[in-house]
N, C-alpha and C positions, 0 to 999 in steps of 0.2 A: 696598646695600639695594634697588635698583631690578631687581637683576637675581633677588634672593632673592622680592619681592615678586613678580614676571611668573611665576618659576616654582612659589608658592602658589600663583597664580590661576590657573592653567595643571594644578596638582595638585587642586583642588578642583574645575574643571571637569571632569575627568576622571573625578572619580570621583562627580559629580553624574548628569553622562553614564551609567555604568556603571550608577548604582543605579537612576535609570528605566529604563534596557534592560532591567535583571533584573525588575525587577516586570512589563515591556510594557503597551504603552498597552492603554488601556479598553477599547476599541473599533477596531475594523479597521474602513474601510469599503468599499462595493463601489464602485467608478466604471467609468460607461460606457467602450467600447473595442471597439476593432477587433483580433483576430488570427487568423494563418492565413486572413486573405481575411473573417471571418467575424465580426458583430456581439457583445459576449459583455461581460459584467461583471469586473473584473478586481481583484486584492485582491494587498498586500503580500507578500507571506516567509509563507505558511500553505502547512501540509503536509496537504490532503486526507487525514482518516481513515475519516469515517463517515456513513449516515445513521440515525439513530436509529427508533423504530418513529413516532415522532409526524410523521418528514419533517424532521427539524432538522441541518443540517449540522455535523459537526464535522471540526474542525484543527487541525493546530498551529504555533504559535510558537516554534520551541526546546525549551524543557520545559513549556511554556505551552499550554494548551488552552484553543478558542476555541470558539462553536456560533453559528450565526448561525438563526435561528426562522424559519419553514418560510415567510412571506411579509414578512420583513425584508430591510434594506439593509445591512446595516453585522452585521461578526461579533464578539461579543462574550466577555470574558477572563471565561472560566468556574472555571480550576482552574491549580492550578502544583505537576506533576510532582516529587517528591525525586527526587535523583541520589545521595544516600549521600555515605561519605565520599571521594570518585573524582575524578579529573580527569575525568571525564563531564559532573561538575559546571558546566565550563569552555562547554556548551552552553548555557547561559543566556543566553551574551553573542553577541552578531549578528556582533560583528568575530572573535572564535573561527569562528563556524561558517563565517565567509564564506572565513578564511583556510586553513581545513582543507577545504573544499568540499562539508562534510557539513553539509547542511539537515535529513536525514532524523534527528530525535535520539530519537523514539518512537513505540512504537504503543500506541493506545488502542482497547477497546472499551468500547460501553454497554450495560448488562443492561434488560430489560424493562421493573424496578423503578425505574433511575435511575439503579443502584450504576456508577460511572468504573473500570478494570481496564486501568492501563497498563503499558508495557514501559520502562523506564529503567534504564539504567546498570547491567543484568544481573541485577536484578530488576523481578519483582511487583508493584506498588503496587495499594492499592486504598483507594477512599472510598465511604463509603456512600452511598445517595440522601440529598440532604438537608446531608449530613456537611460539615464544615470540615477536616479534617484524612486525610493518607494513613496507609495503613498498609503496613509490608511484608510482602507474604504468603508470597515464594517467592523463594530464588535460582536463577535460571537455572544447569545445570549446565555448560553452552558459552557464553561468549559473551566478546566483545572481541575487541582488536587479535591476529589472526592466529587467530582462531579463529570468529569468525563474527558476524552479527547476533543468532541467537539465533530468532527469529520474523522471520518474513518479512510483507511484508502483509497477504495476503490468507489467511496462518498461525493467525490467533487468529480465534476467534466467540465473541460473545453468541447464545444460542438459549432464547427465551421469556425467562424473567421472573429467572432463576435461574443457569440455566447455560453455560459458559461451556468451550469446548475450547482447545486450543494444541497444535503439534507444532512439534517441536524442528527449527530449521534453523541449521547452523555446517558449516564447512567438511568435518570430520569424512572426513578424509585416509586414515585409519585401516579407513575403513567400518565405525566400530563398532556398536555397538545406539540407534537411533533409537525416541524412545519421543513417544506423545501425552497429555496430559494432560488432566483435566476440575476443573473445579467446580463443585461443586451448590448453592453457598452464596453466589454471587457474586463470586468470588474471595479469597474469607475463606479456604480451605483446597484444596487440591490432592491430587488421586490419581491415579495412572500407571492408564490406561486399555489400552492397547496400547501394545505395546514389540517393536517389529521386530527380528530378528536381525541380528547384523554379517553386514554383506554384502547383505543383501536389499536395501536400499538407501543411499540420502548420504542425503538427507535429506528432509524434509517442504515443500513449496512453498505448499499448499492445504488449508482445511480449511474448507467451504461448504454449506449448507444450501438444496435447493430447495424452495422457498415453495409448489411445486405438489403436493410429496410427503411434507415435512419430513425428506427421508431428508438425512442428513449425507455429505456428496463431499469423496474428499480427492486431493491428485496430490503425487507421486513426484518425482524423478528424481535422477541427471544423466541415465548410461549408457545404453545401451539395454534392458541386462538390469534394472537400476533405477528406470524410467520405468512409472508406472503412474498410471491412473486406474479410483476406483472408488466407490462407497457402501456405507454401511450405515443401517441401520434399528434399531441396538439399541445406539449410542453406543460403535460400533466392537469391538466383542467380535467381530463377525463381519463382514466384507469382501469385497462382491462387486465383481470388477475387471471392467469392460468391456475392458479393453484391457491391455497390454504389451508389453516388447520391442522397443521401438523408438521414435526421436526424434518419431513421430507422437502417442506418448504422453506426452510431457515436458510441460509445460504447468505453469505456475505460477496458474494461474485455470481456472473454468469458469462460461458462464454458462448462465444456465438460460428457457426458455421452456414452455409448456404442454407439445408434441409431441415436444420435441428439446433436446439439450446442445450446446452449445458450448465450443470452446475454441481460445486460438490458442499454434501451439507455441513455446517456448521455446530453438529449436533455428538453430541457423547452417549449415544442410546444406540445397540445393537442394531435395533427394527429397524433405524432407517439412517444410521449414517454409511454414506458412500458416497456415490458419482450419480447421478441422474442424467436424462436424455429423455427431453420432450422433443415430439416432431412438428414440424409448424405447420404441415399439410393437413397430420388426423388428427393434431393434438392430444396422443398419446405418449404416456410416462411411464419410464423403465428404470431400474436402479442395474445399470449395467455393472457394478463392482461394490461389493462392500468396504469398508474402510475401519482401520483399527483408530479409529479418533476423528475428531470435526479435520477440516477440511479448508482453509481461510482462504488459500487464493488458489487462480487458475487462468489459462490463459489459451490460444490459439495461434500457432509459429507460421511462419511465413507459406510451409511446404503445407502445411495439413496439419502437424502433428497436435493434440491437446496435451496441455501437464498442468497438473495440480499438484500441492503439497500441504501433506496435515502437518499439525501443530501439535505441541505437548502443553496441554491446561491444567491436567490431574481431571479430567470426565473419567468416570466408573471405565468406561469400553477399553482405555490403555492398559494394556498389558506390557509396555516397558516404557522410555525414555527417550524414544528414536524418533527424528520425523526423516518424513519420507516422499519421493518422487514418485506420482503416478505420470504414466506415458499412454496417454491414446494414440495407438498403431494407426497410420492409413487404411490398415484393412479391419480395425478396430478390436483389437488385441490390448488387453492390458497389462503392462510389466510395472515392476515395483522395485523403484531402486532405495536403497538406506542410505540415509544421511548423514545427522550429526545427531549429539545427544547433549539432553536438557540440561543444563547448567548451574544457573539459581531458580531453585524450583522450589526450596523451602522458602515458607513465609516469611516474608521479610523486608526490608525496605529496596531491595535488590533481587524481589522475586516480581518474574515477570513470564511472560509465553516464551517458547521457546518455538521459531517460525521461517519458516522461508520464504521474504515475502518479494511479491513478483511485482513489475511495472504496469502501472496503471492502463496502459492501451495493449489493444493485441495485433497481431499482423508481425512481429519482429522477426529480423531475420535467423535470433538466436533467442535463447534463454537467459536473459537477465535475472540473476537474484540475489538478495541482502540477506547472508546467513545472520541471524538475532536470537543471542544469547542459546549456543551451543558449544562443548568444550571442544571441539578439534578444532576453532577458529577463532581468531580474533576481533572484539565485539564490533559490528558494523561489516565485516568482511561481503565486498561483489565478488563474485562468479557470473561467468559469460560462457556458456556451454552451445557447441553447435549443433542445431537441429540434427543433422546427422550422425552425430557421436550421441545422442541420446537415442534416437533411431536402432543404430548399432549396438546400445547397450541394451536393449525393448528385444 
């Protein structure tokens, strides 16, 4: 009886455990901290998605959406994701994600309105402003094990109050037809807006909005004949490419300021990974910094500043395990701060990027980012760094 009793109590705790994971606490909160040399607020297992139009941060928890309000401490449990009927599912729980090494479980954006439009388990979700309950809007036609994420981060936008694009990113071996998607409804319904031919490219990286222009930017790649970045003005019916043909055009971001774009590439080849700066006036291109590795996100701070942060993949060009903070100075200076170091890098079912990856919109009044899968941190770890202590450290 004693040994039937220990292992009740032992199965209750288990599964008392389990069902608060799945819900996730209330409240996240922010405590002060020190990293990378540098002062910064620091927050649990939240995956950096967004900032909203009002300034409010959102994250996630697993399939758990958090926002923390634009002069708050603490990030708060807004929404919880379906996963269908999938072992996807299986992301709810923290000892799954930890043991599979995947923290990243969705992308979310926010429309204008209010309306939630996430990515889970190969579909669509969406809730209304307001709403209690998801709906399914769309199945993704690529996605899963061995065939890809589906949307990438910086692959989905809310644009005004309503609409909302997406382009297809999965491994797409094949090179078959790559198509981009919209909705005018909030993610209530979808329609193929451009649908690229097999071949033109893999897949979709980017798909962003400059605030200075409202033109819509999107980028390319892998290849070199594949790599493109460009705009349009009329929700992609038409595309003008500044550039292709080559790894200076790969880039899975751009960001944007009054005069000029940026972007950092996504490429592991000496020749041309770094930082780029095209000008919108002579549309001239400059590689203002070299960079020891690809380059996956980037962003533009409230005051001026730009930052980017490479990633560790194993490309030829890494000569150690570090990723790293680039800092564009106001007077356009660049400093280089070190990070964390690559974690599960060896092959294996727990080998993944090791990355800092940053919030979807720009304009923030600080540095939001989601350290993933590096040893000085715990997997999913936010960092909140103020423009000016990065400034200070540049």
């Amino acid at each position: 009886m004693t040994i039937l009793y220990i292992i009740s109590i032992v199965l209750v705790s288990v599964l008392v455990y389990l069902a608060i994971d799945y819900r996730g606490p209330k409240a996240i909160d922010l405590r002060e901290d020190v990293a990378f040399g540098l002062t910064c607020k620091r927050a649990k297992e939240l995956i950096v998605q967004e900032v909203d139009k009002e300034g409010n941060i959102w994250a996630s928890r697993g399939l758990i959406l958090y926002c923390k309000r634009k002069e708050a401490v603490k990030f708060i449990r807004m929404a919880h994701i379906p996963a269908g009927l999938s072992y996807f599912w299986l992301n709810n729980f923290t000892l799954f994600r930890i043991f599979t090494n995947k923290p990243e479980c969705l992308e979310a954006t926010i429309t204008g309105q209010g309306a939630i439009c996430a990515l889970s388990a190969g579909y669509l979700w969406r809730r209304a402003a307001g709403g209690n309950t998801f709906k399914r809007s769309m199945k993704l036609p690529h996605y899963g094990l061995g065939v890809g994420r589906g949307i990438l981060t910086y692959g989905i936008k809310a644009v005004g109050d309503r609409e909302i694009y997406w382009g297809e990113y999965f491994r797409n071996a094949a090179r078959g037809p790559v198509k981009i998607y919209r909705s005018r409804d909030q993610g209530r319904s979808w329609e193929v807006v451009r649908e690229f031919e097999a071949g033109f490219t893999r897949h979709i990286h980017s798909i962003q909005q400059d605030p200075y222009t409202d033109k819509l930017w999107i980028c390319m790649g892998d290849l070199d004949h594949e790599s493109r970045i460009g705009w349009s003005d009329d929700g992609f019916k038409t595309i003008s490419y500044i550039g292709s043909g080559s790894q200076m055009w790969r880039s899975s971001h751009v960001v944007f300021t009054e005069g000029a774009v940026y972007w950092g590439t996504d490429s592991g080849f000496d020749d041309s990974a770094g930082i780029y700066r095209w000008d919108k006036s002579n549309m001239e291109l400059e590689r203002i910094h070299k960079s020891p590795g690809a380059i996956l996100y980037g962003t533009r701070l409230k005051n001026g500043s730009l930052v980017f942060s490479t990633d560790r993949e194993g490309f030829p060009i890494e000569q150690d395990h570090l990723t790293r903070l680039f800092v564009l100075g106001r007077e356009g200076q660049v400093s280089e701060i070190t990070a964390g170091t690559w974690k599960h890098w060896k092959k294996g079912y727990r080998y993944s990027f090791a990355m800092l990856r940053f919030l979807r919109n720009q304009g923030s009044s600080s540095l939001a980012l989601t350290v993933i899968n590096q040893k000085e941190f715990p997997a999913g770890t936010l960092l909140l760094f103020d423009e000016e202590a990065l400034q200070a450290k540049s």
